[in-house]
PAPA-755418 format. One record per residue (C-alpha): residue number from 1; residue in three letters; y, x, z. Coordinates in pm, whole numbers, plus 50000, padded with zeros to 5 digits. Each point is the difference from the previous one (the first is absolute). Layout:
# residues N
NUM	ALA	Y	X	Z
...
//
This chain:
# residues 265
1	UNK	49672	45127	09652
2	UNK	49898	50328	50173
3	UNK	49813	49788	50331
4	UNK	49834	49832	49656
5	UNK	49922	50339	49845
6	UNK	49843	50138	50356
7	UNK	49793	49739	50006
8	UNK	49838	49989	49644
9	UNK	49989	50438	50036
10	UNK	49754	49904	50307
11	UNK	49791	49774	49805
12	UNK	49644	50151	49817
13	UNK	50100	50026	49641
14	UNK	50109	50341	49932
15	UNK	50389	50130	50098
16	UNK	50061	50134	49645
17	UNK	49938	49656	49837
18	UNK	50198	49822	50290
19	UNK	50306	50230	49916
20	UNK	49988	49988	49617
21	UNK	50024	49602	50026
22	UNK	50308	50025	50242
23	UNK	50143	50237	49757
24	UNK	49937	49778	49728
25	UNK	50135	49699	50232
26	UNK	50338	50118	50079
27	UNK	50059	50142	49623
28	UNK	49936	49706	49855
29	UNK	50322	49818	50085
30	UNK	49863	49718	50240
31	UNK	50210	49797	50229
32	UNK	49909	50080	50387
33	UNK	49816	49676	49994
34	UNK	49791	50044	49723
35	UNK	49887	50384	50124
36	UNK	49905	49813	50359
37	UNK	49792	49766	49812
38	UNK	49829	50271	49777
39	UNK	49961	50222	50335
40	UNK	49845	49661	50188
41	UNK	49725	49961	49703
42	UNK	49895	50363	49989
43	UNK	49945	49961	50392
44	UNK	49812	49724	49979
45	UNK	49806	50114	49692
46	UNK	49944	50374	50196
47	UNK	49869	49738	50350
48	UNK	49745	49816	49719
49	UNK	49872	50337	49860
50	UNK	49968	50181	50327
51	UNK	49743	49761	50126
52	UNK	49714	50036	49722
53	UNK	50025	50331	50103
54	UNK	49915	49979	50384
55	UNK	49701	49704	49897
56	UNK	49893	50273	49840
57	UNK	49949	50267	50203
58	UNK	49845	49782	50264
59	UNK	49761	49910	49725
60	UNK	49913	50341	49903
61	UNK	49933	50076	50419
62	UNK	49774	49702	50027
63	UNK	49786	50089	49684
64	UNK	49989	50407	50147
65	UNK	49900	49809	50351
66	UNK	49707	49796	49827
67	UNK	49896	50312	49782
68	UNK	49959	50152	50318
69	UNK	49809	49735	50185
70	UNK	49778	49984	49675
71	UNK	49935	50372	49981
72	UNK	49895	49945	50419
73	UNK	49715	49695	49896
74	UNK	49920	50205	49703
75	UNK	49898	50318	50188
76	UNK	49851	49784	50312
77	UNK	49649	50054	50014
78	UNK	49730	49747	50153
79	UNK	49686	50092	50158
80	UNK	49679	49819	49985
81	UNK	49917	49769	50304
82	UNK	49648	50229	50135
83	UNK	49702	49741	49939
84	UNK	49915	49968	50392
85	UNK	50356	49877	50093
86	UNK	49921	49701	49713
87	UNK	49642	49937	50155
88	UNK	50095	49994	50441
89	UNK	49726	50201	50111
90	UNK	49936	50139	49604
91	UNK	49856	50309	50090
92	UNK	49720	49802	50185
93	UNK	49840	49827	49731
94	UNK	49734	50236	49920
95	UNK	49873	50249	50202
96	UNK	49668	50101	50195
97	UNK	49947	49964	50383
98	UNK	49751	50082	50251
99	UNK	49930	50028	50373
100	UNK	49855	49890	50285
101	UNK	49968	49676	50199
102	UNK	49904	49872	50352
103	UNK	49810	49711	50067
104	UNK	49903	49669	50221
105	UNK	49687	49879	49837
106	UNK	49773	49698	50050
107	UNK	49626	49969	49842
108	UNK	49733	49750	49999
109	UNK	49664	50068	49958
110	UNK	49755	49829	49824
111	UNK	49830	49835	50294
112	UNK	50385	49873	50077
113	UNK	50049	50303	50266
114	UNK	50376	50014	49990
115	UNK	50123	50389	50084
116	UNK	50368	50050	50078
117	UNK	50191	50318	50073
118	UNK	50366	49988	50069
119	UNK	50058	50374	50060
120	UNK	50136	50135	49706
121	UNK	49995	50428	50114
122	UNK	49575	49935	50100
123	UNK	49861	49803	49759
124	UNK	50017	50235	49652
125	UNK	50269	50039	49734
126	UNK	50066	49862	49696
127	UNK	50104	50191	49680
128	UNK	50174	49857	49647
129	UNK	50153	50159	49683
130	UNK	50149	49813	49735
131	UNK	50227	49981	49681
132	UNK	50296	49763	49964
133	UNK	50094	49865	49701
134	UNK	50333	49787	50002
135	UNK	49823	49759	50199
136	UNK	49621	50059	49962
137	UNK	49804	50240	50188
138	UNK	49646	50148	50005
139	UNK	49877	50089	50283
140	UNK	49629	50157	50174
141	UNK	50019	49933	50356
142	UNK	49712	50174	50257
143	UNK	49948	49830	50344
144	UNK	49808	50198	50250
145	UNK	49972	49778	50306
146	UNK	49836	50132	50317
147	UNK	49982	49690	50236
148	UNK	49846	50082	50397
149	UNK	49885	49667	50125
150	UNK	49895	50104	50329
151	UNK	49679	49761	49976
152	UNK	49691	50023	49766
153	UNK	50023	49779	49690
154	UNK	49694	49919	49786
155	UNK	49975	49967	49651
156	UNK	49657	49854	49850
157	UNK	49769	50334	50069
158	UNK	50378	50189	50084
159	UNK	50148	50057	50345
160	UNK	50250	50212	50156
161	UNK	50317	50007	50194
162	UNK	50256	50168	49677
163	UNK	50058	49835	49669
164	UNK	50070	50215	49781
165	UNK	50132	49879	49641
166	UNK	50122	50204	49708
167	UNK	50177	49792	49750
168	UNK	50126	50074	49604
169	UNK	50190	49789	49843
170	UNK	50208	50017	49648
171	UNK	50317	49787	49997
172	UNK	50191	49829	49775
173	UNK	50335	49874	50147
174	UNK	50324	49853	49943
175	UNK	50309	50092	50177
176	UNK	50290	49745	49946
177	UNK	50322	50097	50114
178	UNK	50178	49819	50277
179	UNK	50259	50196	50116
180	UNK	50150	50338	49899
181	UNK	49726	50218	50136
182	UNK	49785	49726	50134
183	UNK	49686	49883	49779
184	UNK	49761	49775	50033
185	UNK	49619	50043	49972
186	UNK	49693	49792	49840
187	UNK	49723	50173	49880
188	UNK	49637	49975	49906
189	UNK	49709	50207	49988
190	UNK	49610	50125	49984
191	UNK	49898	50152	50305
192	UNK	49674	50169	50094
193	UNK	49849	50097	50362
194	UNK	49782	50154	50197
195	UNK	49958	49874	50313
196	UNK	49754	50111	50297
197	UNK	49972	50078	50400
198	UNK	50040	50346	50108
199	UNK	50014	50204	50328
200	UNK	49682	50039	50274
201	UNK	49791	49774	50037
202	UNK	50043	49805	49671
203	UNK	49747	49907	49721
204	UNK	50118	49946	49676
205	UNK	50037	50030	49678
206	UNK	50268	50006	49751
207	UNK	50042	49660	49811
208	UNK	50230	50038	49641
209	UNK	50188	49657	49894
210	UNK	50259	49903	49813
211	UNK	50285	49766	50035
212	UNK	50345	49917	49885
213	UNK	50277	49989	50170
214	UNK	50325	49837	49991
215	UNK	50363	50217	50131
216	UNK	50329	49837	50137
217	UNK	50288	50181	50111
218	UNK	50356	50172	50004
219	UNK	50101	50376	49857
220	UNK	50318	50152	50142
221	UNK	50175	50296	49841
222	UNK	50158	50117	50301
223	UNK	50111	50356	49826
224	UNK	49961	50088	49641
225	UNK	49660	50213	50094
226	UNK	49885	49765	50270
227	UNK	49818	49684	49916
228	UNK	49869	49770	50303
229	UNK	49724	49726	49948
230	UNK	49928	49742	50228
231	UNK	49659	49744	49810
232	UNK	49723	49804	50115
233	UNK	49712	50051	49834
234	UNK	49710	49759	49985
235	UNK	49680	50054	49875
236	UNK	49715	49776	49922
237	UNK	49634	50114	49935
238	UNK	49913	49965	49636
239	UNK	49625	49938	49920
240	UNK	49894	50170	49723
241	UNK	49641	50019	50011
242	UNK	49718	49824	50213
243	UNK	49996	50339	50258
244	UNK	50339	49905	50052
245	UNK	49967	49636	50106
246	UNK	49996	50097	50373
247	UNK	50317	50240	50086
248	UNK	50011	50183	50282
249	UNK	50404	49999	49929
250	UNK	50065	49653	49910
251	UNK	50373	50005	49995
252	UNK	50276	50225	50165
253	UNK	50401	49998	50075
254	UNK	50177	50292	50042
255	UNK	50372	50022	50050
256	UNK	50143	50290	49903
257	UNK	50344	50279	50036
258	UNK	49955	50190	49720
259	UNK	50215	50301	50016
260	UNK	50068	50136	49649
261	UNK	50153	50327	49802
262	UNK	50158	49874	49658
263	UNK	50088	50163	49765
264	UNK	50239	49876	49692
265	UNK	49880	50116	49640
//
């Protein structure tokens, strides 16, 4: 009876409740037997409501954990995503640019005098600013070309051994996007000239025309302030009046490395 007695005293229920039923137990005039059996049913009874007890405290740390992790998500805070990361190259799509450009150029005349210069630090400088738009861009582009033939070319009346050709022209362009900082280029535009021989020796006038030309080409963003273009431009005289029906600049194609500044807004 006592190994009995040790064991239900270690048990959870309380020890002054386990030794008022013993007491009550042995004064109540049982056989041996009967107290064994009695003893066996509280044990078993004490093993069946110890258990809730322990499910429950593992409960009550699993809610505490999940309070906790809630209280963590709740207090978490998220930051936008900045607009540029979304867009690539975001902070490219609208901004100003300007600069400078060399040349190889190649003019006819109107008599059909073809005039070709392929030394781009001799023969003048080109000059562009522009505003890009997500993928639009207006642009005025100046061509001063300075071409040293070496031999005297006539022109009608006109002859001399320099062409000299200053060309303004107002672009409209689009630049599709084929690559992460590599654009394409098509553009169109109205260009006016003025177009003459200078130097010694040379007679002539200044002749004004007009003409439109036609751009193709590639812009690289090589740094976020440095924009290179690379176009073809080809330009076609454009008769607008009966003094104009004989060009002395029929048509020219200059190739140009424009250099450029840009500048995000």
């Amino acid at each position: 009876m006592m190994t009995l007695e040790r064991i239900v005293m270690n048990l959870v229920l309380p020890k002054q409740k386990i030794i008022y039923v013993l007491k009550e137990i042995y004064q109540s005039g049982l056989s041996k037997l009967e107290c064994k059996i009695i003893l066996l049913s509280l044990l078993m009874i004490q093993v069946l409501l110890g258990s809730p007890h322990k499910i429950l405290a593992q409960t009550e740390k699993s809610s505490t954990s999940l309070k906790t992790e809630s209280s963590l998500v709740e207090t978490r805070r998220a930051y936008r995503e900045p607009s540029f990361l979304k867009q690539g190259s975001g902070l490219r799509w609208q901004g100003v640019f300007f600069g400078v450009g060399f040349r190889h150029l190649r003019f006819t005349l109107g008599n059909g005098t073809e005039v070709v210069s392929n030394q781009p630090d001799l023969n003048g400088i080109g000059f562009q600013i522009g505003l890009l738009q997500e993928k639009l861009t207006y642009e005025y582009e100046r061509q001063v070309s300075i071409i040293d033939t070496g031999k005297t070319l006539s022109f009608q009346n006109d002859s001399g051994t320099r062409l000299e050709s200053i060309q303004n022209t107002l672009l409209f362009s689009w630049y599709p996007r084929l690559m992460r900082d590599l654009h394409g280029q098509l553009g169109v535009g109205l260009q006016s000239s003025r177009t003459g021989f200078v130097g010694s020796g040379s007679s002539s006038g200044v002749h004004s025309e007009t003409a439109i030309q036609l751009n193709l080409g590639g812009v690289y963003f090589a740094t976020r302030n440095l924009m290179l273009s690379l176009r073809i431009s080809q330009s076609w005289h454009l008769p607008l009046s009966r003094s104009e029906s004989n060009p002395m600049l029929k048509n020219s194609q200059i190739q140009t490395l424009f250099l450029n500044y840009y500048y995000p807004l």
